[in-house]
C-alpha positions in Angstrom: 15.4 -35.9 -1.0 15.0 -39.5 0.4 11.2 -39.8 -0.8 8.9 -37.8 -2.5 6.4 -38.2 -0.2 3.9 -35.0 0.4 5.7 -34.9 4.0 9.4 -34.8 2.1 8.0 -32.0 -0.1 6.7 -30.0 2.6 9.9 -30.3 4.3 11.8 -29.9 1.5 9.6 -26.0 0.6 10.2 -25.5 4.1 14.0 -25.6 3.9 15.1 -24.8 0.2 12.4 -21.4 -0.2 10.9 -20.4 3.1 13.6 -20.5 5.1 15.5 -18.6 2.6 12.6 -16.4 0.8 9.7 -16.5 3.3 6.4 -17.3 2.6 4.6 -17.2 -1.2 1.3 -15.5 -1.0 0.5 -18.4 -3.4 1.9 -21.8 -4.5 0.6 -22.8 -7.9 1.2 -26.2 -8.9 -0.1 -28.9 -10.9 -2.5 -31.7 -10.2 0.4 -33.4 -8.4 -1.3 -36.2 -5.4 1.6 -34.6 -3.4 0.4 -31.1 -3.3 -3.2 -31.9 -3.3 -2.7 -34.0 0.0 -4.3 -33.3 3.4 -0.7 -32.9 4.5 0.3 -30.2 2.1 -2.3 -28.1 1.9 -2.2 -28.4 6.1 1.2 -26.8 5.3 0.3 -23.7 3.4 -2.3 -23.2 5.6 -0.2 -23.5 8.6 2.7 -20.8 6.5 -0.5 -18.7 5.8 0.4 -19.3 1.7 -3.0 -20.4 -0.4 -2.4 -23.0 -3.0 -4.1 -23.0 -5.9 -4.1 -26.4 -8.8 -3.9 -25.7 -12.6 -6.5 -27.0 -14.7 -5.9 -30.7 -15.4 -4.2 -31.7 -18.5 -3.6 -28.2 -20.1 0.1 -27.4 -19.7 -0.5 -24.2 -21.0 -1.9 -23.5 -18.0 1.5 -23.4 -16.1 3.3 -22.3 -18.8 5.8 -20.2 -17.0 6.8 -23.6 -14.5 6.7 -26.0 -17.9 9.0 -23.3 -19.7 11.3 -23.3 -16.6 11.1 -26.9 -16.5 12.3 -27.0 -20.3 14.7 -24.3 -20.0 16.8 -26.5 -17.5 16.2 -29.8 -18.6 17.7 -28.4 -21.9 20.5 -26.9 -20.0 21.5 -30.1 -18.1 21.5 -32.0 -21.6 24.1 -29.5 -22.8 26.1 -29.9 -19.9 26.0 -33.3 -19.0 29.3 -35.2 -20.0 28.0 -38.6 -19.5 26.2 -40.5 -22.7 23.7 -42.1 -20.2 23.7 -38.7 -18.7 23.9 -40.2 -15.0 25.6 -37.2 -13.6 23.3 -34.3 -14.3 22.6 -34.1 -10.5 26.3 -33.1 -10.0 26.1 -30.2 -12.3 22.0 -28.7 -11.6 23.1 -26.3 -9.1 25.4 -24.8 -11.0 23.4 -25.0 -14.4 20.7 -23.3 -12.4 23.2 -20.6 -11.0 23.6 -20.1 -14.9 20.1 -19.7 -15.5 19.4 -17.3 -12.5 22.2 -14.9 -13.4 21.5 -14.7 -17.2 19.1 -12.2 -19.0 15.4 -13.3 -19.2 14.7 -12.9 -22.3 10.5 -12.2 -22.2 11.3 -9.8 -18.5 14.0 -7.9 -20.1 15.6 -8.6 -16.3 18.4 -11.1 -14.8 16.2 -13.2 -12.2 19.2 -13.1 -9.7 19.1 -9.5 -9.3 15.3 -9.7 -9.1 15.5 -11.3 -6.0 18.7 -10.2 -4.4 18.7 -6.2 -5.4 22.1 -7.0 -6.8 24.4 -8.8 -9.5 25.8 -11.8 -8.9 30.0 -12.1 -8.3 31.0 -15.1 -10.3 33.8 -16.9 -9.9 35.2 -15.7 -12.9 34.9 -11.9 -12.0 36.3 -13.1 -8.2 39.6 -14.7 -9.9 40.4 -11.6 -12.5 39.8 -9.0 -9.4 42.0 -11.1 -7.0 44.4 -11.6 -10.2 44.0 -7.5 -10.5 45.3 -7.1 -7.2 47.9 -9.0 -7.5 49.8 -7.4 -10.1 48.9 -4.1 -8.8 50.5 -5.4 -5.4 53.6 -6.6 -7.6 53.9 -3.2 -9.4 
């Protein structure tokens, strides 16, 4: 994003979930000036999604988005080559590809198929197939 204005955000929901997912039913966020501006909340109303604030300084009360939040900041620490670790905005997609087709551990469910109805194909399982068929073409 070029800004973090409550215009870029809008924008930036519009493209990255409800183009791809459709609309929430609800958006719950934090306190954030972004999502509590005139513009934002013009946008859910306008996607027909309500939006709904947690309580002000009590992180437990988004304790699913902070556990998230943890869960991939701890990730890109891991995976981040860099000592200033400059380059963790190279590496988040895929980090977050890693995340969304593991096991969650408190569902008892991989998020990926949770959305999609099926397993992911990694790369990995794409190169021993295609390696598979090769020497099954050979033989």
């Amino acid at each position: 994003m070029s800004d973090t204005t409550a215009l870029t955000v809008a924008q930036a929901c519009e493209e990255c979930i409800y183009r791809r997912f459709g609309a929430p039913s609800l958006i719950r966020h934090d306190r954030d000036p972004r999502f509590m501006s005139e513009v934002f909340q013009a946008f859910t109303e306008m996607m027909q999604s309500r939006s709904r604030a947690t309580l002000s300084y009590i992180p437990q009360a988004n304790g699913q988005q902070e556990r998230s939040v943890k869960t991939v900041m701890q990730s890109i620490k891991v995976y981040v080559e860099d000592p200033l670790q400059q380059d963790w905005d190279e590496i988040v997609e895929r980090v977050v590809l890693a995340i969304y087709t593991s096991l969650d551990t408190t569902r008892k469910e991989i998020p990926f198929y949770l959305v999609h109805g099926w397993d992911a194909h990694s790369t990995l399982q794409a190169m021993t197939t295609s390696l598979r068929l090769l020497v099954e073409v050979e033989t």
